[in-house]
C-alpha positions in Angstrom: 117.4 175.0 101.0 120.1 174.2 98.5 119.2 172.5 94.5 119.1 169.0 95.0 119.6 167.1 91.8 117.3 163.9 91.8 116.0 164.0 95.4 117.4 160.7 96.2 118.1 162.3 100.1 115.1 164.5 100.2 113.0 161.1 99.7 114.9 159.0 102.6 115.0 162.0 105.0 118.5 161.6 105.2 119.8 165.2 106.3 117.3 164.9 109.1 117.3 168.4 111.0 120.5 169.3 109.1 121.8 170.4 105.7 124.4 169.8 103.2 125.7 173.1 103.2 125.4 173.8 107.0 127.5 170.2 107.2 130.3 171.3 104.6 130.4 174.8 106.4 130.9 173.4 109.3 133.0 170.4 108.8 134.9 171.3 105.8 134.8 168.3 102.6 135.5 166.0 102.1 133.1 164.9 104.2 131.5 161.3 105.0 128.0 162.1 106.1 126.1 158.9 107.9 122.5 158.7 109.2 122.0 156.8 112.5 118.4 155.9 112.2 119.0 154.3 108.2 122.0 152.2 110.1 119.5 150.9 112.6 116.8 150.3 110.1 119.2 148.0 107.7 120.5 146.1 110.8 117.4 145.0 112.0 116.4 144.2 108.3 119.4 142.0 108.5 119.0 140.6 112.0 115.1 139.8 111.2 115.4 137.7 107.9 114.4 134.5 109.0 112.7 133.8 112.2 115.0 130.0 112.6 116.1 130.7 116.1 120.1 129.7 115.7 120.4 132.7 113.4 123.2 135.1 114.1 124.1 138.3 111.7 128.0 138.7 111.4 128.7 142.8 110.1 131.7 142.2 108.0 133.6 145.1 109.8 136.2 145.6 106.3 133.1 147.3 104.4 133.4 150.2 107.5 135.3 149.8 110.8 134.5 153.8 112.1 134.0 152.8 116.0 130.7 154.4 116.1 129.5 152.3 113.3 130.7 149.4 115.3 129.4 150.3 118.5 125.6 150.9 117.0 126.1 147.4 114.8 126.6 145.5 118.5 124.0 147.7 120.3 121.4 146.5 117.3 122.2 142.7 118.2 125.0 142.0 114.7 127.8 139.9 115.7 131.1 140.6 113.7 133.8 139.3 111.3 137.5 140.2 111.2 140.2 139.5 108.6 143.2 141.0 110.7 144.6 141.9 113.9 143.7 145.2 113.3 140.1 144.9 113.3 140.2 142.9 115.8 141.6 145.3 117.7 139.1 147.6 116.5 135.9 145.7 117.4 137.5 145.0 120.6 137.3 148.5 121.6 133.7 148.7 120.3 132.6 147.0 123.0 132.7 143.0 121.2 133.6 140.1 123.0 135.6 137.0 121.5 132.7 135.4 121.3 130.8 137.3 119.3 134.1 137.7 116.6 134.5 135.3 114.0 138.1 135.9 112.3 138.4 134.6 108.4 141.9 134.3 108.0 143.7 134.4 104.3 147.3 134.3 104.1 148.1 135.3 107.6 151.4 134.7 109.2 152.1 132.1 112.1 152.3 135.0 114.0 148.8 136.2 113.4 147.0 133.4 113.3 149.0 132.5 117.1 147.8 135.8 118.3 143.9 135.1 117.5 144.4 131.5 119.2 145.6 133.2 122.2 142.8 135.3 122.4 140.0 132.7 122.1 138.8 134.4 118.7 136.6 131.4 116.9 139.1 131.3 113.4 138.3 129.9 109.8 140.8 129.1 107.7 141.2 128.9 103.7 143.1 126.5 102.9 144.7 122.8 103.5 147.9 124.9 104.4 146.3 126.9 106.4 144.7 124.5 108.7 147.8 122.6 108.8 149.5 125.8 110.4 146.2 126.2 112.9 146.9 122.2 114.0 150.7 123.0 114.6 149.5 126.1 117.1 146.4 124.3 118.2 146.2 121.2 118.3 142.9 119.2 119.1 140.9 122.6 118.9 137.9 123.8 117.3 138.5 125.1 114.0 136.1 126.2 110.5 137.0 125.8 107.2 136.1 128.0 104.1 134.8 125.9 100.8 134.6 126.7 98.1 131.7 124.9 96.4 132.0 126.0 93.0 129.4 129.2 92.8 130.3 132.8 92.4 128.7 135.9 91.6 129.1 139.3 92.4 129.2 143.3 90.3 132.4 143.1 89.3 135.2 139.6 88.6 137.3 141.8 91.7 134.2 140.8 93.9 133.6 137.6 93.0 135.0 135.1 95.7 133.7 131.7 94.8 133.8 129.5 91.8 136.8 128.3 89.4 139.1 131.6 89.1 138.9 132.9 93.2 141.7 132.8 95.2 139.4 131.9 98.3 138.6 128.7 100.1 139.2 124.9 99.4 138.0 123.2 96.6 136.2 119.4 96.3 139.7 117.7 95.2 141.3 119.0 98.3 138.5 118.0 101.0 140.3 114.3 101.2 143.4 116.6 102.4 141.7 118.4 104.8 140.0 115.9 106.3 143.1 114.2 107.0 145.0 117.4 107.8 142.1 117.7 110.8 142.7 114.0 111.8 146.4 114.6 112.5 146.2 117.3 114.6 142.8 115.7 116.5 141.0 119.3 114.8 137.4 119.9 115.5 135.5 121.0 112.2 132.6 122.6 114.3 131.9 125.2 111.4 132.1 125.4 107.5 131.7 129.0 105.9 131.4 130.1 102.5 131.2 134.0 100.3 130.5 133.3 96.8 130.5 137.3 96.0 129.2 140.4 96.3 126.6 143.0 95.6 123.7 140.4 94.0 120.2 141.9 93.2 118.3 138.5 92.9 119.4 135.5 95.5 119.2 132.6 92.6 123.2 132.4 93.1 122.7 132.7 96.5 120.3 130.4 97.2 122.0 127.9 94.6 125.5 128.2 96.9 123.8 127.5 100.5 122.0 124.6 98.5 125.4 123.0 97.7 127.2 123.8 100.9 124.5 122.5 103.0 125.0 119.2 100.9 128.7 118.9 101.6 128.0 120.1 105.5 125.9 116.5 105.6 129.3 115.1 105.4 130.7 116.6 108.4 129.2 115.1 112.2 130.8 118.2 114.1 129.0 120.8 113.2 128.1 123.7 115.3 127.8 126.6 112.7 127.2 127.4 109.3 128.4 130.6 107.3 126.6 131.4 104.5 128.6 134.3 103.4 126.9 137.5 103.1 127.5 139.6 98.9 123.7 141.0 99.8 123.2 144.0 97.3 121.8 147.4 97.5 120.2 149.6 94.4 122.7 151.7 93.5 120.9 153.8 90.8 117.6 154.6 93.2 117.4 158.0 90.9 116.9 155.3 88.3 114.0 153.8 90.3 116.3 150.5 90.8 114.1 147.9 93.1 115.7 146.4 96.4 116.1 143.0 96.6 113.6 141.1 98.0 114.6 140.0 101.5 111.3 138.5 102.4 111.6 135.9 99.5 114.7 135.4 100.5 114.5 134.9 103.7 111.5 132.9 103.5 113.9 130.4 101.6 116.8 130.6 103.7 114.2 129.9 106.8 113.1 126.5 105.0 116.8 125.9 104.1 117.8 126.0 107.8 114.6 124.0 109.0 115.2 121.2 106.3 118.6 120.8 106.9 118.3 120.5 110.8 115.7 117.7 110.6 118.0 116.2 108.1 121.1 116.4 110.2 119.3 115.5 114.0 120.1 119.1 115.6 119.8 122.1 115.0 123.1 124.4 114.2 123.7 127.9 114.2 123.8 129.4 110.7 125.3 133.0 110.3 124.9 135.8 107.5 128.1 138.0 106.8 126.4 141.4 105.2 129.0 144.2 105.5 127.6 146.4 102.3 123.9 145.9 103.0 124.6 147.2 106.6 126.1 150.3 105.9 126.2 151.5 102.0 122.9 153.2 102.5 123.4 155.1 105.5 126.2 157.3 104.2 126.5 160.5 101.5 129.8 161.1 100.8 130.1 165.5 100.4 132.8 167.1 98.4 133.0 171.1 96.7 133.5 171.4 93.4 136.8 173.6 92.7 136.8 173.7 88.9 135.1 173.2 85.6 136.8 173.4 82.5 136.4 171.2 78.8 139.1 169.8 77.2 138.0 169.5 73.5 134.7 168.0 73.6 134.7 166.4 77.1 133.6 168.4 80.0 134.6 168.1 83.4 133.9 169.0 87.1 136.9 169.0 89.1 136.4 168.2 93.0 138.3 167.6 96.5 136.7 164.0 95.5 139.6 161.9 94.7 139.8 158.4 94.7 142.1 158.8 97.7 138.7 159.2 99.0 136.3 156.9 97.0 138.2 154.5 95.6 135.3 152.4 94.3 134.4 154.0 91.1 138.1 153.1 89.9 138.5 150.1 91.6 135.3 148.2 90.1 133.7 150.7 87.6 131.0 151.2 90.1 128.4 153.5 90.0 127.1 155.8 92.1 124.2 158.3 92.1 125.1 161.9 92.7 123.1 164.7 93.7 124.1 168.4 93.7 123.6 171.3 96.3 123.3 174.6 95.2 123.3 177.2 98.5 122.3 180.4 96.7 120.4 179.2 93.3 118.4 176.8 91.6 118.7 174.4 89.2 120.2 176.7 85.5 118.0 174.3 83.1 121.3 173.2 81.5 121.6 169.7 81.5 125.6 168.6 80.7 127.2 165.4 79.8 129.9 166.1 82.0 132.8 163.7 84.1 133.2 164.4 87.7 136.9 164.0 88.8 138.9 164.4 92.0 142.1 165.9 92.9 144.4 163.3 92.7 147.4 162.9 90.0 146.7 160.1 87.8 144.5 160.0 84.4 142.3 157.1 85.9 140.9 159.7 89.0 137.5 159.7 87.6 134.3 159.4 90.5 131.6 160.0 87.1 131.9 159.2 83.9 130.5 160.8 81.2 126.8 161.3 82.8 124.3 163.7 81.9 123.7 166.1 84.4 122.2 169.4 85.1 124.6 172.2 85.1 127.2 172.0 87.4 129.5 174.8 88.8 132.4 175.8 90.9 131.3 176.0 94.5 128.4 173.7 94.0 128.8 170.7 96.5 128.5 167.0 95.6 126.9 164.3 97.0 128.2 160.8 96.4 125.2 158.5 97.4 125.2 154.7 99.2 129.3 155.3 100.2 128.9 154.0 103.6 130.6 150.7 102.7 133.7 150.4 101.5 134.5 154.4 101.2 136.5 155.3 104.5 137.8 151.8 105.1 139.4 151.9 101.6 140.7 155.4 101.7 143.8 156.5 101.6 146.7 159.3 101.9 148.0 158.8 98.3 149.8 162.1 96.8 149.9 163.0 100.4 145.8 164.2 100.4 144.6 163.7 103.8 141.2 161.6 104.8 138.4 163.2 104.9 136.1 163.7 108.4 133.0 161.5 109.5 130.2 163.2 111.2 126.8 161.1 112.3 123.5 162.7 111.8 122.1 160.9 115.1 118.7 159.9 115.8 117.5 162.5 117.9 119.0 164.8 114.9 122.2 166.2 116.2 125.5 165.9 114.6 128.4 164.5 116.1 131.9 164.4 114.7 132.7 160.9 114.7 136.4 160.9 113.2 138.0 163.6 112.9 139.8 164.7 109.6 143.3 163.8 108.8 146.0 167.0 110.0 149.3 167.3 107.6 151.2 166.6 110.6 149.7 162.9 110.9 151.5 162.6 107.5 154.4 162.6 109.3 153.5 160.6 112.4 154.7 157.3 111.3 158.6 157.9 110.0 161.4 157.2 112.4 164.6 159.9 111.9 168.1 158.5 110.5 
């Protein structure tokens, strides 16, 4: 069995019957690794929060649209978001119905927004502009709007999507406008939605942002459903000994939340979650090979097939992520490095670790890039012409399937038309 640094997998049980090194063999890196049972167990986390019965779990499909991921999401009873055409298209062939898609438009073209009307596809829009272009192509229809109530919070200011500096939703000095924008085209408001951020540890922001919108939803007689955003965070540094966050205290709240507020408002409506991270972070190692180590002055550096063509988080955000490494034909050296783990791609900034003290690392060694299920793939990328990496699941019965295959130099060229 190879070194693993930190045991992180060996605790979970991700590589089930398999190995790191039999997978990388096999598959070639990069290599997106996910575990079908860990899927399963965070969507039922998700779908069992509160036990209100008008509770509905929307996947938000942009943290990880692989089709498989999508097809086990709808067997385990998640709904799902979509901010394009393109995913719709994608959940679509997953097996989801237009009921069971909730699009959250921002910025989209008349076209687009026409397109998602014409398929019956339930659509929130984020602005007063917005819903003026959803009356023009639909008027007297059923239509939610996203608010922005004035709470945000999130890992990063990138991820933060509520509060004073977010592009997203409409703000109290423009509800007058909206109101009246849905009075002239005889609009619906059946649904208000909110996402104040992502990747929150403690649910005081959270809870403090469904507290406010469920205020402002008083206002509004029409109501069918509720969005509550999702943002729900998952412990990163587990090598650390980082602590989940407590789901049962929250949903405990959110249960007397949804209860309160139906008593107060004479029915009962349907509130959704939007968890896209929380779903599928966990579920996923991320492999690459190590292909050079060198030090430049003082710094040293491991240089992988990990590019943030790849994993484009750590650049992106600063985020961190635990890595382990595998070791096929030795153990651990007892050298413990500060070292920097980089990719493969051109640009000073292509760093996955920074500066972190880790056992010895060396060339052939493979790395394993923990919690990339979300927001790895679906943000990847074919810059300086490196192709995206494979996707194998580790299925619950143990056996590996190739779920995508990896990109072929000749897909690079798939797309240009000749002069």
């Amino acid at each position: 069995m190879p070194y693993r640094y930190d045991l992180v997998t060996g605790k979970n049980g991700f590589w089930e019957n398999t190995d790191p090194a039999a997978l990388a063999a096999q598959y070639g890196t990069p290599l997106y690794v996910y575990n079908e049972r860990i899927l399963r167990e965070r969507c039922r986390e998700m779908r069992e929060l509160v036990s209100y019965p008008n509770f509905h779990v929307n996947y938000s499909a942009k943290a990880n649209t692989n089709l498989t991921i999508l097809r086990i999401a709808r067997e385990e009873g998640l709904y799902v978001d979509a901010m394009s055409l393109g995913e719709i298209t994608v959940e679509e062939a997953a097996g989801f119905d237009a009921k069971h898609i909730f699009f959250i438009s921002n910025n989209v073209s008349r076209e687009e927004m026409a397109q998602v009307i014409h398929k019956g596809i339930y659509v929130g829009v984020d602005s007063v502009s917005q819903l003026e272009m959803f009356g023009q192509l639909c008027p007297g229809g059923k239509v939610c709007v996203r608010l922005n109530t004035g709470v945000g919070a999130g890992h990063s200011a990138a991820v933060v999507t509520g509060g004073h500096e977010t592009k997203f939703g409409i703000d109290p000095d423009q509800y007058d406008d909206m109101k009246r924008t849905a009075d002239k085209y005889g609009l619906h408001l059946t649904g208000i939605n909110q996402h104040i951020g992502s990747q929150f540890m403690t649910s005081d922001d959270f809870l403090e942002g469904t507290r406010r919108l469920l205020e402002v939803c008083m206002q509004y007689p029409e109501l069918e459903m509720i969005d509550l955003g999702g943002g729900l965070g998952i412990p990163y540094h587990k090598a650390d000994g980082e602590g989940r966050l407590d789901l049962a205290a929250l949903g405990k709240a959110l249960d007397k939340m949804f209860r309160d507020f139906a008593a107060a408002y004479g029915r009962e409506v349907e509130f959704k979650l939007e968890p896209g991270r929380y779903v599928v972070a966990e579920c996923c190692v991320l492999l690459g090979r190590v292909h050079d180590t060198k030090t430049v002055y003082e710094n040293r550096f491991a240089g992988t097939d990990l590019g943030f063509n790849v994993l484009v988080r750590p650049v992106m955000y600063g985020s961190w992520h635990d890595v382990e490494i595998y070791r096929a034909d030795g153990d651990d050296t007892g050298i413990r490095q500060v070292v920097s783990v980089v990719g493969n791609i051109c640009e000073s900034g292509d760093y996955l670790v920074t500066k972190r003290e880790l056992p010895e690392i060396l060339e052939g060694d493979l790395i394993g890039v923990m919690d990339a299920g979300a927001y790895g793939y679906s943000m990847s990328s074919n810059y300086n012409c490196r192709l995206r990496p494979a996707e194998v699941l580790i299925t619950t019965n143990g056996e590996v399937k190739l779920i995508r295959r990896r990109d072929r130099l000749e897909d690079l060229l798939a797309g240009f038309e000749t002069c």
